[in-house]
N, C-alpha and C positions, 0 to 999 in steps of 0.2 A: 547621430547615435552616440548615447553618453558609455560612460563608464558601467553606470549604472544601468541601463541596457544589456549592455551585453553580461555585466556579472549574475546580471536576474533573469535573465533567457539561458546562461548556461550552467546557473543552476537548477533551473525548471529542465531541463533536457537530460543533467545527471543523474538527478535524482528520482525522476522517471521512470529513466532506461535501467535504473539499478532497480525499482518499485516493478517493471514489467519482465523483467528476467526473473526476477524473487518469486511473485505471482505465479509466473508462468509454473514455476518447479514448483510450489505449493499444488498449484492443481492438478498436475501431474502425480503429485504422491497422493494425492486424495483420490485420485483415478484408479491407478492402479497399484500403491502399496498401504493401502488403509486395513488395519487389521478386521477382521469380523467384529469385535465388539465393540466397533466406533465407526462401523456403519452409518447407522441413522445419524448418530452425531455430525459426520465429516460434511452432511449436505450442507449443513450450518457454516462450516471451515470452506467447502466450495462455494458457497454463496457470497460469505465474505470476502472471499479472495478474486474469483469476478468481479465483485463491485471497485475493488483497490485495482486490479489490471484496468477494467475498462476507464477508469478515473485516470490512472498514470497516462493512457492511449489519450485521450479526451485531453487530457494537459498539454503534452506532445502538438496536438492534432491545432490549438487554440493558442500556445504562448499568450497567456491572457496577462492585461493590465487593466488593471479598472481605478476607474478616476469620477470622483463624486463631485457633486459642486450644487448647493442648496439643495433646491427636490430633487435634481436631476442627475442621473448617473449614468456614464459612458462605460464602454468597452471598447480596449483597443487589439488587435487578433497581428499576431508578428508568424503562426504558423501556417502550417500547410493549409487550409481551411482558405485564409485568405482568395485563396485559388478560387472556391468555390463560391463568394461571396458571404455576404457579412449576414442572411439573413440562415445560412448553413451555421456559422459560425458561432451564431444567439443560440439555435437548438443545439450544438456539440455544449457550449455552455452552461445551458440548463443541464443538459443531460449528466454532465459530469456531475454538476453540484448535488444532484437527488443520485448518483452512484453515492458520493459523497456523506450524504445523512442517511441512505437506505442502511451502508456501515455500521452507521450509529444505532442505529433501531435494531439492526440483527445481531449486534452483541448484547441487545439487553432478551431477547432472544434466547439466545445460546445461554446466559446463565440465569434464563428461567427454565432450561432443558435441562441442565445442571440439577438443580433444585428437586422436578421433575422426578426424573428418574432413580432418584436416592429411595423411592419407596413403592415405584412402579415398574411396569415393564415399560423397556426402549421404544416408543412409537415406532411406528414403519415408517417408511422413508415416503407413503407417495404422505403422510399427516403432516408431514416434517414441510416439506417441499410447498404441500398449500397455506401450512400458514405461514413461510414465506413470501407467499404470492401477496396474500392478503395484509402481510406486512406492508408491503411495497407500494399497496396500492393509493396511499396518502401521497407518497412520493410521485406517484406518476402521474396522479392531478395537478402536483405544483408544478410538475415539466410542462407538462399541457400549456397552462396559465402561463409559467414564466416565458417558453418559445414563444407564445404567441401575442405579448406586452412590450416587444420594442417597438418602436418610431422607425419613419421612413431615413434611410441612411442621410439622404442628404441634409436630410431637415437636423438631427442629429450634428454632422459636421459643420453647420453651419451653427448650432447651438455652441457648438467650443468653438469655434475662432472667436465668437460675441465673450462666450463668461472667462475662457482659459488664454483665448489667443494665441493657440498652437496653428502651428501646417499643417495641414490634415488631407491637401489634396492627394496624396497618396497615399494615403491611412487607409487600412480597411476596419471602421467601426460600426459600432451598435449603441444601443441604448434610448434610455428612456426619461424625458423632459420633464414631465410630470409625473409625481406619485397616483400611480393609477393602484387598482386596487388587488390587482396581480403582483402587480410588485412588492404591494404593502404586505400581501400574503406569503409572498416567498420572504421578505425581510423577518418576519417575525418566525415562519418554518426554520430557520435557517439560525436564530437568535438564540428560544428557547429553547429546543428539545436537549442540548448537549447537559446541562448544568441539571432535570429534573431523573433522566436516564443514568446519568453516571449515579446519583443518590439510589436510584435503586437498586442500580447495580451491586454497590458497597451492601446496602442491607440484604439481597439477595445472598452476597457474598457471606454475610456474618451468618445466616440460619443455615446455610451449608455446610460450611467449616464448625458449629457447634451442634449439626444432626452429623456430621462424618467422625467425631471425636465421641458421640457417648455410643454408636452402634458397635456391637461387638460382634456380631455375626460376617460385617465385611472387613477381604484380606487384606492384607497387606498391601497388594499388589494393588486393588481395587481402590485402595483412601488413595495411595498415591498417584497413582493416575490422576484423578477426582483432584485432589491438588495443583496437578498438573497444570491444568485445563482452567481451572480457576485464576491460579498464578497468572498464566498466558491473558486471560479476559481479563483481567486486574489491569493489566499494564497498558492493552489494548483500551481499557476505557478511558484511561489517565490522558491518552492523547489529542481528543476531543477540544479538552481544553485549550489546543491553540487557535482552535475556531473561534472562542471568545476570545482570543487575542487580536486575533485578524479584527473582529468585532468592534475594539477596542480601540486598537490602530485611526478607522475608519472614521469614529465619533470625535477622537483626538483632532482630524485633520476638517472634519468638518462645522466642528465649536470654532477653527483658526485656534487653538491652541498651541499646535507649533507643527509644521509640514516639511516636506521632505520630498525629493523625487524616487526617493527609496520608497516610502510608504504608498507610493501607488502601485508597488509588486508586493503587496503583505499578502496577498492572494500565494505568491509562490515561494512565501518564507515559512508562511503556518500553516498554509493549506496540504500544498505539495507534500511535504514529509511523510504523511499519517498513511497513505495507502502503498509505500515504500516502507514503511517501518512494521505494520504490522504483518504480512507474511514471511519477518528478520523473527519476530516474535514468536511465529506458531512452529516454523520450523527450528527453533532454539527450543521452545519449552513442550512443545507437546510431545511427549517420549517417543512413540514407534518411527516418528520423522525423524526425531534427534539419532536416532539410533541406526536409521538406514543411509543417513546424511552422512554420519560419522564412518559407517563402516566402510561405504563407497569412498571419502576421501583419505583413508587410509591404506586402503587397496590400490588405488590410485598412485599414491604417494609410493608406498613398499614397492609395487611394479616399476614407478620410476625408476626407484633409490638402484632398485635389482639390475637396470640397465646400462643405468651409468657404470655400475661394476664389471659388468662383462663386458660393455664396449672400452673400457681404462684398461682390462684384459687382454684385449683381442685388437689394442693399437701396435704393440709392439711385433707381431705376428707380421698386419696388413704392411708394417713398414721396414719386413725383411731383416731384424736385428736381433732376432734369438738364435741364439749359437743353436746347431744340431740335436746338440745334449739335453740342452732348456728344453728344446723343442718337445722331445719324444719324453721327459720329465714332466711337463707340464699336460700332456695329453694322457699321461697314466696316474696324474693326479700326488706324486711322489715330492716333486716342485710347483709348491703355488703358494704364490704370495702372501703374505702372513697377514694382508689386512681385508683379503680376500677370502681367506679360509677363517678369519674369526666371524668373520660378516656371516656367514652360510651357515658358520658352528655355533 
């Protein structure tokens, strides 16, 4: 086990655990401190934010490395999974990667909801909910396909010791020798949707932001919310683009252009971040979150600050050293410390 091993498993574990903590608190204010008038919206913000939790779990679950070589592409599994064997470990894999693009498709989504609602009423939440459903259901044919187009393990491990000439009797992998047409189909799922969705996104973007600038009828309150929310999907679709990175990584190492034992973890340099980053995003820019985030670690904080004072207070008492005087001085309030009474005043 290299350097590189261990810096790209624990960074995939970091970044994870910081991506399923975020998540977690994302869904929880969509649960239960979602204002009434972002209702129907928020199922869009819960949808997204499941797909980025169960993706961080599925990382976690998988420590994946994946290693290409002519048609043939392996998988090698360093997490928990392993336990379960490697044909567990092909489905947690697929599973992740379609949490992964479902993401992608439910932000173009969300700011066609955007767009939407600028001159309608709010859909209801079960409208919201199924064309969700029916979002997803391209994605959940390429899981289908992809779990069920790897090769027999050992045939597999026996294919790299022949083309890579690694050890593998202990390895828990997967993969597939040939380009079958499962693969060929997740390859391509997987390639274009990021680069044709983000362009709509942007144009979606522009007729929103030039129908919210000429309506005069909507408040204040109302454009900037609407900006809000936009801002958040703007940056949220910017991120996609390291999937074409990864992409790119991939073809680099397989023209032999120049290779690296780092670039068999571009899975957890480009991939990894996106569902970790984006509920940083919705809980920063989307207001009523930003705003009950804020006020709870404030509160927080002040309750601290409030304790340290009285217990800085109430050391000199526990350790028997205030003269009598002090004593009955400071319990009628007549003597108290002057950076104590500016603190309260």
């Amino acid at each position: 086990m290299t350097w590189v091993w261990w810096t790209s498993n624990s960074v995939n574990v970091i970044a994870n655990a910081i991506g399923i903590v975020a998540n977690s608190i994302l869904i929880y204010m969509v649960l239960r401190r979602t204002p009434r008038h972002l209702i129907s919206y928020s199922v869009l913000i819960f949808n997204i934010s499941l797909c980025d939790l169960l993706a961080c779990i599925g990382a976690i679950f998988m420590l994946l490395r994946a290693v290409a070589y002519g048609s043939s592409s392996y998988s090698f599994y360093y997490g928990p999974c392993r336990l379960f064997g490697s044909e567990i470990c092909l489905i947690a894999q697929g599973f992740t990667i379609t949490c992964h693009y479902h993401g992608i498709h439910s932000l173009l989504v969300s700011v066609a909801y955007r767009y939407y609602v600028l001159g309608r009423i709010p859909p209801r939440i079960y409208k919201v909910a199924a064309t969700i459903i029916l979002v997803y259901l391209p994605s959940f044919f390429v899981f289908i396909i992809y779990a069920s187009s790897g090769d027999e393990e050992e045939q597999v491990k026996a294919d790299i010791v022949k083309n890579l000439g690694y050890d593998v009797s202990s390895e828990c992998v997967s993969g597939c020798l040939e380009k079958k047409w499962g693969m060929t189909l997740t390859s391509y799922y997987m390639m274009l949707p990021p680069l044709p969705i983000y362009i709509a996104i942007l144009v979606l973007r522009r007729l929103i932001m030039s129908k919210i600038n000429i309506q005069t009828t909507m408040s204040e309150r109302t454009r900037q919310l609407h900006k809000q929310l936009l801002r958040a999907l703007a940056i949220q679709a910017c991120l996609p683009v390291l999937y074409l990175g990864g992409i790119v990584v991939n073809m680099v190492r397989l023209l032999n252009i120049y290779d690296h034992p780092i670039m068999e973890y571009s899975f957890v340099y480009l991939f990894v971040p996106i569902p970790a980053i984006n509920p940083l995003v919705s809980l920063y820019l989307v207001g009523p979150y930003r705003v009950w985030m804020r006020d709870k670690f404030l509160k927080w904080k002040q309750s601290t600050a409030k304790e340290t004072v009285v217990t800085t207070a109430t050391a000199p008492l526990q350790r028997g050293i205030v003269a009598p005087m002090q004593l009955q001085s400071l319990h009628s309030g007549s003597v108290f410390p002057s950076y104590i009474s500016n603190r309260y005043n």
